[in-house]
SEMAR-503776 format. One record per residue (C-alpha): residue number from 1; x, y, z. Coordinates in nm, 2 decimals. Layout:
- NUM  X  Y  Z
...
//
This chain:
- 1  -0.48  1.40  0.93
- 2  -0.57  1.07  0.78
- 3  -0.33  0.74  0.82
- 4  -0.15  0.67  0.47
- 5  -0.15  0.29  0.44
- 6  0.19  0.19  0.25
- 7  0.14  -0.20  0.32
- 8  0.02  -0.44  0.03
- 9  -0.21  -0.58  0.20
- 10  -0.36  -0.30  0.49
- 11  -0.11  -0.47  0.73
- 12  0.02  -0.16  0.88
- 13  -0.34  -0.01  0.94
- 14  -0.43  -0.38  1.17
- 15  -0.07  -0.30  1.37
- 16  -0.17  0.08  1.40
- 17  -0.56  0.02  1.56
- 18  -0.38  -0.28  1.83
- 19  -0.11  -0.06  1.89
- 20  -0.22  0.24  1.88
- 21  -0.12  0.34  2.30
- 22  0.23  0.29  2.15
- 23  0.36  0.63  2.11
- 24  0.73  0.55  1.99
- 25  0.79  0.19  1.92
- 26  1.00  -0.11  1.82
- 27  1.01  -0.28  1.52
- 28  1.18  -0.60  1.31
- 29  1.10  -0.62  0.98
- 30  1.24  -0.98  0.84
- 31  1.24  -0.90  0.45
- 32  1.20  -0.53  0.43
- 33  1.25  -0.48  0.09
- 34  1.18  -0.13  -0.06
- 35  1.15  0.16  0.21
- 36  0.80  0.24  0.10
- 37  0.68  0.03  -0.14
- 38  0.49  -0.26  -0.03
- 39  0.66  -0.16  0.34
- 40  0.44  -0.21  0.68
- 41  0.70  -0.05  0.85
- 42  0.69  0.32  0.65
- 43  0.46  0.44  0.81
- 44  0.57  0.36  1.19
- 45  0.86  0.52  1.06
- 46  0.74  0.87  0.96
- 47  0.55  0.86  1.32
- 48  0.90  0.82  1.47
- 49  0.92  0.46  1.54
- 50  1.22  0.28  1.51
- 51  1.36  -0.09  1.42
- 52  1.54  -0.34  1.24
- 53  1.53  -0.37  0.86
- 54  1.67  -0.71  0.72
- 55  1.67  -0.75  0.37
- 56  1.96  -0.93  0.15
- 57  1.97  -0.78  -0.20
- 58  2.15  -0.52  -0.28
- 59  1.96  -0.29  -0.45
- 60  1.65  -0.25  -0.22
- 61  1.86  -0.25  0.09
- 62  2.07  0.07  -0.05
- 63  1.74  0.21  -0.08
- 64  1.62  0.16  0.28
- 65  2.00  0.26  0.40
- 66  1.94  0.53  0.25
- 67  1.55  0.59  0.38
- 68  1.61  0.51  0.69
- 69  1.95  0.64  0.84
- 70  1.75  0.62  1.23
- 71  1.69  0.22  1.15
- 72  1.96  -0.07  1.19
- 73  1.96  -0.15  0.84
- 74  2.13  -0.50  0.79
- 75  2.21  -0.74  0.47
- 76  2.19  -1.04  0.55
- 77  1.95  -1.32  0.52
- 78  1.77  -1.48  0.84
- 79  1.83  -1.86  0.87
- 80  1.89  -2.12  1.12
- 81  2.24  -2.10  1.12
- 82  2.54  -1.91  1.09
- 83  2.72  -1.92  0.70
- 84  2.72  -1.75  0.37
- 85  2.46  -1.86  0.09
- 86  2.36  -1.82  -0.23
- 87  2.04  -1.61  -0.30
- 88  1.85  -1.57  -0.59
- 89  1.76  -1.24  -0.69
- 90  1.48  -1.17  -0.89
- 91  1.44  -0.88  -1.17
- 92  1.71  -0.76  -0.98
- 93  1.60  -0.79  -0.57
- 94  1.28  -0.75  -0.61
- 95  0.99  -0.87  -0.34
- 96  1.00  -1.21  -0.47
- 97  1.36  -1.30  -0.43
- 98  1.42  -1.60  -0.26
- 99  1.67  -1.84  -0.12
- 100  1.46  -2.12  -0.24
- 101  1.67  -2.27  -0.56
- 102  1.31  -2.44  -0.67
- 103  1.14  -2.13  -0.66
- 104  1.39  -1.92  -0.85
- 105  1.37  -2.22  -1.13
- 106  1.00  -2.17  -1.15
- 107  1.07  -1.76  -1.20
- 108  1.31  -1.85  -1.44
- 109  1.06  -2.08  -1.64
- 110  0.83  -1.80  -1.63
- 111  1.12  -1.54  -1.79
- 112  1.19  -1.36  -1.49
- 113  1.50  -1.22  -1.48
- 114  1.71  -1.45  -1.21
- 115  2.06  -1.36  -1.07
- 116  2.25  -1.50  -0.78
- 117  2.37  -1.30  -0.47
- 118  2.64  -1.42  -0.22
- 119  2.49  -1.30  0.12
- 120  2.61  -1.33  0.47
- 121  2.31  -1.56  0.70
- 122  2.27  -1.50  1.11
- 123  1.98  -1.62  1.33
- 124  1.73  -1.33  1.46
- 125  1.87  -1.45  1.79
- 126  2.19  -1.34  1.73
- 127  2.04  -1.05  1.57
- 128  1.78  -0.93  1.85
- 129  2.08  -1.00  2.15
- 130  2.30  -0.74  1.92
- 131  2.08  -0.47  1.88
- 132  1.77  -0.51  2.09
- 133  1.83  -0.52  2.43
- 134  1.60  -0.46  2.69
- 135  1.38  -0.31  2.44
- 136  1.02  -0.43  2.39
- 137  0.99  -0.53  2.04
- 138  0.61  -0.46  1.94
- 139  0.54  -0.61  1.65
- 140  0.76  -0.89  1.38
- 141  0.70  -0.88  1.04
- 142  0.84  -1.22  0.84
- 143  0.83  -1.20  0.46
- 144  1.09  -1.42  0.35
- 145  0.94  -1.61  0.03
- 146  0.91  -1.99  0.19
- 147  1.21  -1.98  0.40
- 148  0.98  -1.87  0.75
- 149  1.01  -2.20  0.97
- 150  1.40  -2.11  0.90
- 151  1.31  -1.79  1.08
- 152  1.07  -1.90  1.32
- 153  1.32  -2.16  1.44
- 154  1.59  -1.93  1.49
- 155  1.46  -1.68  1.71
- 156  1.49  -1.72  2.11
- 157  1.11  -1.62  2.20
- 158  1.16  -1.69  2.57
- 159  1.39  -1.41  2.62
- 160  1.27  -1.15  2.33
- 161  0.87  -1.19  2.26
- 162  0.74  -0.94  2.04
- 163  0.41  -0.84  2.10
- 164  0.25  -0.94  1.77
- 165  0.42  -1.16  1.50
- 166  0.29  -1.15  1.13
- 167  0.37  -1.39  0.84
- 168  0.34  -1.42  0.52
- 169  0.14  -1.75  0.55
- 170  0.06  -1.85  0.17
- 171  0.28  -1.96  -0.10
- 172  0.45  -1.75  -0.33
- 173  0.21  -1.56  -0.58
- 174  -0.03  -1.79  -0.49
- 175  -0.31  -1.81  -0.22
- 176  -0.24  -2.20  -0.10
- 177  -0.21  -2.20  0.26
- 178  0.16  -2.26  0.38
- 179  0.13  -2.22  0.78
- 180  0.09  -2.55  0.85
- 181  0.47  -2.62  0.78
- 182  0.58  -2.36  1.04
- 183  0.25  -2.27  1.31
- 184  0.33  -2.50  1.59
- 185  0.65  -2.32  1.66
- 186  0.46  -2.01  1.75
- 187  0.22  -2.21  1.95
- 188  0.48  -2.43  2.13
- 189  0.65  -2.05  2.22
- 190  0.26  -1.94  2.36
- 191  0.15  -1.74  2.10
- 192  -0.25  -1.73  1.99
- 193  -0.35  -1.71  1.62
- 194  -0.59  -1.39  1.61
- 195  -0.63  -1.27  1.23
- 196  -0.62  -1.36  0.87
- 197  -0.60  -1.14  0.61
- 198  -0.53  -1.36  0.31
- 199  -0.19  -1.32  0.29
- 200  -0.05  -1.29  0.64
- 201  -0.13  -1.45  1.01
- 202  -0.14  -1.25  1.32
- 203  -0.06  -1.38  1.62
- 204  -0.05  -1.22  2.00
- 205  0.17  -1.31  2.32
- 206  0.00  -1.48  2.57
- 207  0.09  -1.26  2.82
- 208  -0.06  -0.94  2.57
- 209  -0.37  -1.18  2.44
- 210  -0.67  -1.00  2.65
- 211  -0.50  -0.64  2.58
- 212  -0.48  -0.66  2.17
- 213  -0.69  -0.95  2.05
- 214  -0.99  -0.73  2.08
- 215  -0.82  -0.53  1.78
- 216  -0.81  -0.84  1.49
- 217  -1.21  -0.89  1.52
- 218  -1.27  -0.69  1.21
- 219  -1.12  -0.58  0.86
- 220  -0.96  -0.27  0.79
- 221  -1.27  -0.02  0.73
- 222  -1.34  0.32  0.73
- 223  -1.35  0.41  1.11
- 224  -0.99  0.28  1.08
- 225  -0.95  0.66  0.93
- 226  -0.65  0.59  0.71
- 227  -0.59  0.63  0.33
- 228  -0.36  0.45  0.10
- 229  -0.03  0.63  -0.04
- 230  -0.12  0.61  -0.37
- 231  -0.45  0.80  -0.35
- 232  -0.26  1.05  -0.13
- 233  0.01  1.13  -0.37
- 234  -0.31  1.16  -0.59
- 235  -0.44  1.42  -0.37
- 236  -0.12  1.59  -0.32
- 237  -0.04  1.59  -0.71
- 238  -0.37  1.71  -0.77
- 239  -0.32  2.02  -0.47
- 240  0.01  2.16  -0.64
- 241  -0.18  2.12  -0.99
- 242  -0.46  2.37  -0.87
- 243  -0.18  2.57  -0.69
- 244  0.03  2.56  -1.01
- 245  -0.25  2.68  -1.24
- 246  -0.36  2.96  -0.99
- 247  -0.03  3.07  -1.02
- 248  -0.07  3.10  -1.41
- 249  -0.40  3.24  -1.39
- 250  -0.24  3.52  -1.15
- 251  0.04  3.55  -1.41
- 252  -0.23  3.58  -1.70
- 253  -0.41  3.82  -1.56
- 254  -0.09  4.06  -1.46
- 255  0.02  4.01  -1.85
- 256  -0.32  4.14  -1.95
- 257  -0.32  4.41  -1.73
- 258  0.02  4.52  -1.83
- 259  -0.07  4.47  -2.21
- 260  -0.35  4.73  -2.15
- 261  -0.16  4.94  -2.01
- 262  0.12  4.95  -2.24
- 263  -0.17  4.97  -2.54
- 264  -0.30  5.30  -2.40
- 265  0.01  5.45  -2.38
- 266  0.12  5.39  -2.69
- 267  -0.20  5.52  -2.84
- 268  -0.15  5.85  -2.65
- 269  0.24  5.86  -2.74
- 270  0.08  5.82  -3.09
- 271  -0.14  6.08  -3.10
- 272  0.11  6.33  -2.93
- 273  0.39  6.24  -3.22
- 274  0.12  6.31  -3.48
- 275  0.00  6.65  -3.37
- 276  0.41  6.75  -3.28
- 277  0.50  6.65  -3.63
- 278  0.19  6.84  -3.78
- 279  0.26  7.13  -3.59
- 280  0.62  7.14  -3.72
- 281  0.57  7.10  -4.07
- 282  0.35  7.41  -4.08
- 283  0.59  7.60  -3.94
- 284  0.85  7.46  -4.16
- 285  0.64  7.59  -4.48
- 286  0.58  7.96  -4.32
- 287  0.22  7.89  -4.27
- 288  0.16  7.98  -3.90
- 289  0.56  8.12  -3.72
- 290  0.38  8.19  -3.41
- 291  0.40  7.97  -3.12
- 292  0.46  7.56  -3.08
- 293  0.41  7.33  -2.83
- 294  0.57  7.01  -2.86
- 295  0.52  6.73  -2.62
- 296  0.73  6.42  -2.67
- 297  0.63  6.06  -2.58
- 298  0.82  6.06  -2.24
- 299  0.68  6.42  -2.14
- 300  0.98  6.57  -2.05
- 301  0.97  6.90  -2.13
- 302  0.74  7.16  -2.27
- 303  0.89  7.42  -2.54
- 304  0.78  7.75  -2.67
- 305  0.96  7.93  -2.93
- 306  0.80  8.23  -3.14
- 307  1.06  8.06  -3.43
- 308  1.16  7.77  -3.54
- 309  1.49  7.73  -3.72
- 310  1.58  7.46  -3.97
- 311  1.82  7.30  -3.68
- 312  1.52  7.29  -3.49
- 313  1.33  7.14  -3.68
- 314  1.60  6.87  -3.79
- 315  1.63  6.78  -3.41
- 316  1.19  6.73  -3.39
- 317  1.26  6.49  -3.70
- 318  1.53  6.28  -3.56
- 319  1.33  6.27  -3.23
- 320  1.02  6.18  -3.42
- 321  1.19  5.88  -3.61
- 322  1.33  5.74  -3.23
- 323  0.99  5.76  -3.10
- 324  0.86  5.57  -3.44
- 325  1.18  5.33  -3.31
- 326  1.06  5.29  -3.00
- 327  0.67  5.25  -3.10
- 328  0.79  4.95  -3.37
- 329  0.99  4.80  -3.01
- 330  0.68  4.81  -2.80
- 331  0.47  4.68  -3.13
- 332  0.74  4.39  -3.11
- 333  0.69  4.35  -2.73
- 334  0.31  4.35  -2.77
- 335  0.33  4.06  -2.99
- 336  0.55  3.80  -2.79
- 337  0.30  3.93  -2.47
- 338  0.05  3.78  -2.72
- 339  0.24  3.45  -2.77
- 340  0.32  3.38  -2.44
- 341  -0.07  3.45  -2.33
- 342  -0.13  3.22  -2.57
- 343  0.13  2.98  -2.45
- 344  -0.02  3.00  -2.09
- 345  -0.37  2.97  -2.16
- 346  -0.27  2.60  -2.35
- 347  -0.05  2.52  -1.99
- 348  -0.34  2.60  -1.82
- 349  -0.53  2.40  -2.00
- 350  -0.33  2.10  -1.99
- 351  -0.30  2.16  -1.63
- 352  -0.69  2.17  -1.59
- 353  -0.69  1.84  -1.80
- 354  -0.41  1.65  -1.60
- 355  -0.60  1.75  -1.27
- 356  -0.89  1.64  -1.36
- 357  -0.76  1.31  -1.44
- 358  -0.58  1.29  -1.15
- 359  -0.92  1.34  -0.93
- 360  -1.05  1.06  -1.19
- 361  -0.80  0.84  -1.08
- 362  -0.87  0.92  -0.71
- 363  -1.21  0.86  -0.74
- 364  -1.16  0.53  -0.91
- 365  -0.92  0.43  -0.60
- 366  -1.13  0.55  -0.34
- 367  -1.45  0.31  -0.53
- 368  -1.16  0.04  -0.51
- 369  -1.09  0.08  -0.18
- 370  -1.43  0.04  -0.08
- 371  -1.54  -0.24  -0.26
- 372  -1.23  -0.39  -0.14
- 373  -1.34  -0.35  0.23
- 374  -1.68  -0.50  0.17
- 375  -1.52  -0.80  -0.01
- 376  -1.32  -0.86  0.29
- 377  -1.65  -0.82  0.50
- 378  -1.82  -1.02  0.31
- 379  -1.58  -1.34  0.30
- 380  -1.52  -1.27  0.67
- 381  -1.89  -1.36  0.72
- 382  -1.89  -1.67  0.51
- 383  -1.56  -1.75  0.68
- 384  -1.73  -1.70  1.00
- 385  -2.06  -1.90  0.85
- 386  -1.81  -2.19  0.73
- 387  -1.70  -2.19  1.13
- 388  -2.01  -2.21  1.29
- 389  -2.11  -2.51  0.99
- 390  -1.79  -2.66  1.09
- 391  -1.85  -2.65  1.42
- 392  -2.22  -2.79  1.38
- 393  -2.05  -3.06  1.23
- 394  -1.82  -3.15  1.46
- 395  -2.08  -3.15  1.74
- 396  -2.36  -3.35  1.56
- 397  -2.04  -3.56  1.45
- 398  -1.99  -3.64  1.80
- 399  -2.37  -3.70  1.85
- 400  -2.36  -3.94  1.62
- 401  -2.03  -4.09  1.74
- 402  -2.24  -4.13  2.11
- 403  -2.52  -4.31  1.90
- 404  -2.25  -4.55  1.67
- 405  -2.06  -4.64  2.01
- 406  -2.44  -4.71  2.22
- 407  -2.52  -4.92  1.90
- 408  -2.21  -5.11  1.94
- 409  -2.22  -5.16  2.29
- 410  -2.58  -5.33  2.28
- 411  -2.47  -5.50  1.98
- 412  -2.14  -5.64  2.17
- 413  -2.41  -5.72  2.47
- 414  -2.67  -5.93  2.20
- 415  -2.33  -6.13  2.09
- 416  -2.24  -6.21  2.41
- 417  -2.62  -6.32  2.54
- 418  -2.63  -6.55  2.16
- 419  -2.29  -6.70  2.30
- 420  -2.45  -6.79  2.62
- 421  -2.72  -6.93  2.46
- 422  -2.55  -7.10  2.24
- 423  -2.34  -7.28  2.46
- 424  -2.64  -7.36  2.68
- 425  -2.81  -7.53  2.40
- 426  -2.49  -7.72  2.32
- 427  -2.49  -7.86  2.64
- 428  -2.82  -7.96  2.66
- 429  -2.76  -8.15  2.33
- 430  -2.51  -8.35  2.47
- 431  -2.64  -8.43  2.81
- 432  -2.77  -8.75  2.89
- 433  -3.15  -8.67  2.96
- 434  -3.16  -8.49  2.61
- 435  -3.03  -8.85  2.47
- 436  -3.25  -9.03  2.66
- 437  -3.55  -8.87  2.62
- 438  -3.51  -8.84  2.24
- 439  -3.72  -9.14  2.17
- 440  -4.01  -8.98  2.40
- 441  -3.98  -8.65  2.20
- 442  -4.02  -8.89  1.85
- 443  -4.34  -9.04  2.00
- 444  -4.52  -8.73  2.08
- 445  -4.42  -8.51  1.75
- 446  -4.56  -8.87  1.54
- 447  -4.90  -8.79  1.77
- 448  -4.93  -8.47  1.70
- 449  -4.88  -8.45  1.33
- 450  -5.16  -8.77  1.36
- 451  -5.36  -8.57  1.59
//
């Protein structure tokens, strides 16, 4: 059975492939918001992992309460302290609430619907020495909407160290790079950058670096085996369609069967009635007085009389007009049979229709999906291309730095030669001899010109 991604972003698939030893784990999710939208933790769920889901609005944290009654489910927002704040909820707590006040402004510029929340804030160290114990915690997911060094700065990572730590590392709705205001906590507390996705950072312990960083060298792809949970409600919407409309085909076809069934015997009953009434209405006139069989539509009984009397034959006409009574019921019968063949051949239609739209829309996923994964391979390699460039760089940069500081060095050497020079000529000019012989030197530059 494949692995159905809930995550935006394929987080939950990287976590799954590092961790995948981890039969029953431990998780903190910092900003869970819906229980399986958007969630990375849904699906460590459903495999029986538990955690720690931390998410201040009210309506998405009733949701999770309610998802996730095996969880610690707690409202309240992360920050470096211990108070009560205001937090701005967003279309009502959606995944873009925030406890920013400039960031709500710029929602509410952009006609988002903004409310405020009173919420209680803790520190995830109080938070981890309350409920986590001696419990390894393997993996910490931080979506908080610009409020992450708050996070990051409350959290006691020499006593708990998750195994892997993942934030949201751009800001909001946007894809400028944010981790500069908040990395160097993680690296002061020893942990190692390993993966970027475009939204989030991974980072590994030190002391689990050469067991998992193996596991961030690549994308998600398809030997990752998983599947995303909209194309597998897809699927599954499409099975009960096909079950569903094998069900009315089954029905159909027992409703036609029936209807056959029911047409032959009222033809028979028809004919039976026919040659009973014929039978007594020569009898009535004197025309045969012999002997009459009369069958009636339910065959129940068989009668011979040499006679028939006028109460007899009163009886045969009041049991003719109930069988003529029930004939008109079953005509009645046959017809809304008809009608609701009818009816079921449209549902079954409709159903055809809405499944094959729904493998239409699979399809188109599954093309998305892909293309997705070779997009992400592709600007992997140019990021990769862009690393190797910059590191050419750097190292011819430093080549040329060697070359700039040699230049300067035999330049500093020339100065200091000139200098001696200089002052050796200056004191030549004013020694005595140099005075002295001046007059000589005047002499034999007049000869030479003359010469």
């Amino acid at each position: 059975m494949k692995f159905v991604s809930y995550a935006q972003n394929y987080e939950d698939v990287m976590l799954r492939r590092a961790l995948a030893k981890v039969d029953r784990g431990f998780y903190i999710d910092v900003g869970a918001a819906e229980p399986y939208a958007d969630s990375v933790t849904a699906a460590f769920y459903e495999r029986g992992w538990r955690g720690i889901n931390i998410e201040p609005m009210p309506g998405p944290f009733e949701r999770l309460a309610r998802a996730r009654p095996q969880d610690v489910n707690l409202q309240v927002a992360v920050e470096n302290r211990q108070t009560v704040a205001r937090y701005f909820a967003v279309d009502g707590g959606n995944g873009i609430s925030t406890g920013i006040p400039k960031l709500a402004e710029e929602y509410r510029d952009a006609n988002w619907d903004i409310s405020q929340v009173t919420v209680a804030v803790t520190t995830l160290r109080d938070i981890c020495e309350t409920y986590v114990g001696e419990k390894p915690v393997h993996f910490l997911k931080i979506d908080v909407e610009g409020n992450e060094r708050e996070v990051l700065a409350s959290a006691d990572f020499n006593t708990f160290r998750p195994w892997i730590i993942l934030v949201e590392a751009t800001e909001p709705n946007s894809q400028i790079p944010s981790h500069e205001g908040w990395e160097v906590l993680l690296l002061e507390a020893k942990y190692h950058f390993v993966y970027f996705d475009g939204l989030n950072r991974f980072y590994v312990s030190a002391e689990k670096m050469d067991e998992l960083k193996h596991a961030f060298m690549v994308p998600p792809n398809w030997f990752d085996g998983f599947v995303r949970a909209s194309e597998s409600d897809m699927i599954r919407r499409a099975t009960d369609l096909e079950r569903q409309l094998a069900e009315l085909q089954r029905q159909l076809q027992q409703a036609h069967e029936g209807w056959l069934l029911e047409k032959g015997a009222r033809e028979e009953l028809e004919v039976r009635l026919k040659g009973a009434y014929h039978n007594m209405t020569n009898q009535a006139h004197g025309e045969q007085a012999s002997q009459v069989i009369l069958e009636d539509a339910s065959q129940d009984c068989v009668m011979k009389n040499p006679e028939i009397s006028h109460d007899g034959i009163d009886q045969l006409k009041v049991r003719l007009a109930a069988s003529e009574g029930d004939l008109e019921n079953h005509r009645i019968q046959l017809a809304e049979l008809r009608v609701r063949l009818t009816e079921n051949e449209k549902s079954g239609q409709a159903l055809s229709a809405e499944r094959d739209a729904a493998y239409q829309e699979l399809f188109e996923s599954s093309r998305h999906a892909a293309w997705l994964s070779q997009e992400r391979v592709r600007l992997q390699e140019r990021v990769d291309e862009s690393a190797r460039h910059v590191a050419w760089v750097n190292q011819e940069s430093g080549r040329l730095q060697g070359k700039v500081d040699e230049f300067e060095h035999m330049v500093g050497t020339l100065r200091l030669q000139e200098e001696r020079v200089s002052a050796a000529l200056h004191a030549v000019l004013q020694s005595t001899s140099w005075k002295l012989t001046g007059p000589l030197r005047c002499i034999k530059r007049m000869m030479q010109r003359r010469s």
